[in-house]
TIMARBA-71992 format. One line per field, with one value per residue (C-alpha): residue number from 1; residue in three letters; x, y, z. Coordinates in Angstrom, 2 decimals, always signed. Example, Ala and Ser with C-alpha at 12.3 -4.5 7.8 and 13.67 -1.06 7.14 Angstrom:
<sites>
i (1_2);
aa (ALA_SER);
x (+12.30_+13.67);
y (-4.50_-1.06);
z (+7.80_+7.14);
</sites>
This chain:
<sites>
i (1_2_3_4_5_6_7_8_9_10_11_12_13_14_15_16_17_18_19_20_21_22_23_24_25_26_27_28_29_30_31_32_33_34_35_36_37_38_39_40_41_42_43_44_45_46_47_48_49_50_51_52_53_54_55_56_57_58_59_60_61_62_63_64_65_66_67_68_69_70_71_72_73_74_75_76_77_78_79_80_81_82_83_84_85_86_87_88_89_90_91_92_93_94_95_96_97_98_99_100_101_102_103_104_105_106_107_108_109_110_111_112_113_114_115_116_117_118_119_120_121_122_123_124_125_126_127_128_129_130_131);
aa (UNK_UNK_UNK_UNK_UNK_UNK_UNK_UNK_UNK_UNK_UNK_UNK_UNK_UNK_UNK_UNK_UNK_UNK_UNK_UNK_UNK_UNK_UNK_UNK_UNK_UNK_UNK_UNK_UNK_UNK_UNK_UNK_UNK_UNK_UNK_UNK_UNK_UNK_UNK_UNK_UNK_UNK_UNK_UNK_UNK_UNK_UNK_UNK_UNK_UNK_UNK_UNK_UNK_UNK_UNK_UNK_UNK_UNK_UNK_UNK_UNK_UNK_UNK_UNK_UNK_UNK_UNK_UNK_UNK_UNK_UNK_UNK_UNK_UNK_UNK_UNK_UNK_UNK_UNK_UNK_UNK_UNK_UNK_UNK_UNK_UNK_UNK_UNK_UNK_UNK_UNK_UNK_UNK_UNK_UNK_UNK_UNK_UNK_UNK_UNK_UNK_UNK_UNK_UNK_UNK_UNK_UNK_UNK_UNK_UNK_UNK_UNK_UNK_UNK_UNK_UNK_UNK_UNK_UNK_UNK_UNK_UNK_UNK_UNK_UNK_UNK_UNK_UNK_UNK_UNK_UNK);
x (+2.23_+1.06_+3.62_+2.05_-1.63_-0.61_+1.28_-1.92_-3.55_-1.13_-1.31_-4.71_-5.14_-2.35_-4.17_-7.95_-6.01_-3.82_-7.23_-9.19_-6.57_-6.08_-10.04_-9.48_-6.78_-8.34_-11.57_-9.26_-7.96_-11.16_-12.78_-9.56_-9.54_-13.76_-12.23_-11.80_-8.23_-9.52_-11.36_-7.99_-6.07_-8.31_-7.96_-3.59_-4.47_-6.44_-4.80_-4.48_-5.62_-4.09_-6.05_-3.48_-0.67_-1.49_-5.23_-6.33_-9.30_-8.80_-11.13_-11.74_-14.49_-17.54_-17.42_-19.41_-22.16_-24.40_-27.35_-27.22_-30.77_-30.30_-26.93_-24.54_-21.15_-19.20_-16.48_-14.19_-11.35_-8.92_-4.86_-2.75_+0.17_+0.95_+0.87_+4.47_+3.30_+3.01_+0.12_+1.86_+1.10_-1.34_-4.97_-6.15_-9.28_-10.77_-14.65_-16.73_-20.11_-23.06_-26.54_-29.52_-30.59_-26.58_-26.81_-30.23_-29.74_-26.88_-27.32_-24.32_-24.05_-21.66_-19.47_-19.38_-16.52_-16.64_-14.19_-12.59_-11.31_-8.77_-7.34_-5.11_-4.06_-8.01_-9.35_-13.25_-14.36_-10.88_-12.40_-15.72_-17.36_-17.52_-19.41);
y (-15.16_-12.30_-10.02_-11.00_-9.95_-6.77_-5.79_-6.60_-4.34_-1.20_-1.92_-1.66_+1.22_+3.02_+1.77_+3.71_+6.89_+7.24_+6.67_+9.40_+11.74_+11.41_+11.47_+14.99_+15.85_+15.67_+17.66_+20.52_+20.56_+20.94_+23.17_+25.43_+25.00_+26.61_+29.71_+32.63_+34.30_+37.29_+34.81_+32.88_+36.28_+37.72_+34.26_+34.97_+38.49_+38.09_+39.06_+36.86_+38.17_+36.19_+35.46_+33.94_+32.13_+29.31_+30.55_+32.86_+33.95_+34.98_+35.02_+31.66_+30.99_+28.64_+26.16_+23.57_+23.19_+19.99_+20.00_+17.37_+18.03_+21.07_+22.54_+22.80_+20.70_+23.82_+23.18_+26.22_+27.00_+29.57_+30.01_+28.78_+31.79_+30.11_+27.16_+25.49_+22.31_+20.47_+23.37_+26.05_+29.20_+26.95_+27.18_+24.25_+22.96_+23.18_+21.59_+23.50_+23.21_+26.13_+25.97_+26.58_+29.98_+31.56_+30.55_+31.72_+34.94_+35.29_+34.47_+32.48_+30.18_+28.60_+31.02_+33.93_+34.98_+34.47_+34.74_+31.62_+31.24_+28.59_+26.89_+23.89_+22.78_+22.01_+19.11_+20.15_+23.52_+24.17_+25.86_+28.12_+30.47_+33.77_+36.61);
z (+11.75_+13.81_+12.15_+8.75_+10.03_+11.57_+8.73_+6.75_+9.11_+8.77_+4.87_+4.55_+6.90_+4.83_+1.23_+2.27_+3.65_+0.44_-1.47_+0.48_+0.25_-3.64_-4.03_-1.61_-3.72_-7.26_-5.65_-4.88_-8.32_-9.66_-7.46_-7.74_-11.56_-11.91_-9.78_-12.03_-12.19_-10.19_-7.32_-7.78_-6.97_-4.63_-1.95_-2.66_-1.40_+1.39_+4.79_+7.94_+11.22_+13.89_+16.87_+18.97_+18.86_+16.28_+15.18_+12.55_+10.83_+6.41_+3.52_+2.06_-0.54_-0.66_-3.06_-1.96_-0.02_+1.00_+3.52_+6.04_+8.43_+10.11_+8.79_+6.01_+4.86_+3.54_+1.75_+1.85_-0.70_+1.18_+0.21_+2.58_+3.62_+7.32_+7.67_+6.65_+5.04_+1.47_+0.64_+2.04_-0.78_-2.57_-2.51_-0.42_+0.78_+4.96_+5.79_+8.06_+9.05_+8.88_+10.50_+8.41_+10.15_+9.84_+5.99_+5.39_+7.84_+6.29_+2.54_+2.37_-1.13_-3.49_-5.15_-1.92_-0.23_+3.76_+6.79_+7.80_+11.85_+11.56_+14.23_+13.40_+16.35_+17.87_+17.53_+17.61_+16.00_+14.17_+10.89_+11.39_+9.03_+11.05_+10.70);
</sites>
């Protein structure tokens, strides 16, 4: 019986991740299908500047952002040329967070290109918007 329960467990835990990841998935599509060619070619171009070992920083573009309080939800479109996964030479999605004074100091809005530090491997802090 308690085989039956935790394998209800797993299932369900496996069922909300597949749904959040195809609700993630079809957001991508259509934030990568309002890019124009050129914005399309320009994130393909855009060089990596490694930082260290496993950390970089590369142009990714803002295409969504939603004030929570103080600061931003960014949601940052930016094509993937290092990391050697599912997305690798796609353009994929990474969520960062901006204060209220660095957009507003900054200007930063929907539809502006910005450098991206990514760092995979962290846990806290692993995709910024630097400037």
């Amino acid at each position: 019986m308690s085989y039956v329960i935790m394998g209800a467990i797993i299932g369900a835990i496996v069922g909300v991740v597949y749904v959040i990841a195809k609700k993630d998935s079809k957001e991508r599509d259509e934030m990568v299908a309002k890019l124009t060619e050129a914005e399309k070619q320009r994130l393909m171009d855009t060089e990596v500047e490694f930082k260290g070992e496993s950390e970089w920083v590369q142009e990714a573009y803002v295409a969504k952002m939603v004030e929570k309080g103080g600061k931003f939800d960014v949601r940052l479109l930016w094509y993937n040329k290092v990391m050697n996964n599912a997305e690798e030479n796609t353009i994929t999605i990474a969520d960062a967070s901006l204060k209220k004074a660095e957009k507003e100091e900054h200007d930063v809005k929907v539809g502006d290109f910005v450098k991206m530090y990514f760092a995979p491997e962290k846990t806290v802090g692993s995709v910024k918007i630097v400037f």
